[in-house]
C-alpha positions in Angstrom: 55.9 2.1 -0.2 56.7 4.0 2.7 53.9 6.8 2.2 51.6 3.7 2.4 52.8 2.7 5.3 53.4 6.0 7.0 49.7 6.6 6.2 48.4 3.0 7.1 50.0 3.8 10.6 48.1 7.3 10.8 45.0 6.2 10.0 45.3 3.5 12.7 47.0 6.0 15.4 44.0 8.4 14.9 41.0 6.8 17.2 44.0 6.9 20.1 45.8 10.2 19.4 42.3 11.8 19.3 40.8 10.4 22.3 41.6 12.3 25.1 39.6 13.4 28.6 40.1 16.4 30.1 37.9 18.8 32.7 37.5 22.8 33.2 35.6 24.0 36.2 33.7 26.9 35.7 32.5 29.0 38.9 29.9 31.5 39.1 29.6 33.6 42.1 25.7 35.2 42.4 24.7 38.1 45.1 21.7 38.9 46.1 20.1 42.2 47.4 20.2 40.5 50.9 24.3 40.6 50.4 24.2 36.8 50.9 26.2 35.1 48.4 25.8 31.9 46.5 28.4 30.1 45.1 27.8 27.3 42.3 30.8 25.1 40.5 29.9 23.4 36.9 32.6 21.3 35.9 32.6 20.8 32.2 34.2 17.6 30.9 35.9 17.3 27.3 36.0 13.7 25.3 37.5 13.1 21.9 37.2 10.7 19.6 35.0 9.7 16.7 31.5 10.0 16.0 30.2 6.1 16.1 26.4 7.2 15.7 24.6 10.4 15.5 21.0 11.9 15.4 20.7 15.4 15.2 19.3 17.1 18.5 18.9 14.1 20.0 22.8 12.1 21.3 25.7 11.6 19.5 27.9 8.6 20.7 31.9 8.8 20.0 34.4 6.2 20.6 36.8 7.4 22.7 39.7 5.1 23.9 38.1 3.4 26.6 35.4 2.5 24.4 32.0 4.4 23.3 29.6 6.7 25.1 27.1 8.3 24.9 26.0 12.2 24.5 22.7 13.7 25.1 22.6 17.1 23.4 21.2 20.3 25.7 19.0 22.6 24.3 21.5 24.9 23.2 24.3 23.4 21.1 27.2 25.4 19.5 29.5 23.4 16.8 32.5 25.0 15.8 35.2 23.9 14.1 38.8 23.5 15.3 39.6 27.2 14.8 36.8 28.2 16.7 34.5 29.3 14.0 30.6 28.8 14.3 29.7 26.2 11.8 26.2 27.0 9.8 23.4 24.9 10.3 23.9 23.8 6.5 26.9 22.3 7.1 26.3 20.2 9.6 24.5 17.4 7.8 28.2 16.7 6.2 30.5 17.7 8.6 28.5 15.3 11.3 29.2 12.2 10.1 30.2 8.8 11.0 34.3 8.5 11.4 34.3 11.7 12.0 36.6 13.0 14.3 35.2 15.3 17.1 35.5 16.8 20.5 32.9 17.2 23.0 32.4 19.4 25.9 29.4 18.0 28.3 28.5 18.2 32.1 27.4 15.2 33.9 24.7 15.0 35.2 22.3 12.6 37.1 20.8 11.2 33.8 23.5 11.2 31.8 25.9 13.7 29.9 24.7 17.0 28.1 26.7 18.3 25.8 27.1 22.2 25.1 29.7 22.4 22.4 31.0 20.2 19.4 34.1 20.8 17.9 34.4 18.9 14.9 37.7 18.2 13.3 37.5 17.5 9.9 
């Protein structure tokens, strides 16, 4: 009786526990032959939660805790799982599934969010 209900409160703590927000900045310095220098700051945002609805190449929308949103993949997408590892293109079709938790890390932009990397949890 209690693994139920140790379980039954896991599985309903998940959505929350995994739905977290959090930002890197990345800075990249350029110089020219001219010795002017440009300086351009790409803040890349993480979200975590759970895949709601997915088509591949196209968006991906997770529900996070303050409710769902909505991903626009860039052209190039890396998916990895938690320890890092690439995850072949084979895979993907059964790891990228609905209730699946993931992580995404995207940069907003005017239309929208593009996502880089998908780290999926499974």
């Amino acid at each position: 009786m209690k693994k139920t209900i140790t379980l039954l409160a896991l599985t309903l703590a998940a959505p929350v526990i995994w739905a977290q927000t959090t930002k890197t900045e990345k800075t990249e310095t350029t110089v020219t032959p001219t010795e002017k220098q440009t300086t351009t700051t790409t803040t890349t945002t993480t979200g975590t939660g759970t895949i709601t609805e997915y088509a591949p190449g196209k968006t991906i929308i997770v529900k996070e805790e303050g409710g769902p949103k909505t991903y626009t993949f860039g052209k190039k997408v890396v998916y990895v799982n938690r320890a890092g590892a690439v995850i072949p293109e084979a895979e993907l079709q059964t790891r990228m599934r609905v209730g699946a938790p993931v992580t995404v890390h995207y940069v907003k932009e005017a239309d929208g969010m593009t996502v880089s990397r998908v780290v999926v949890g499974d």
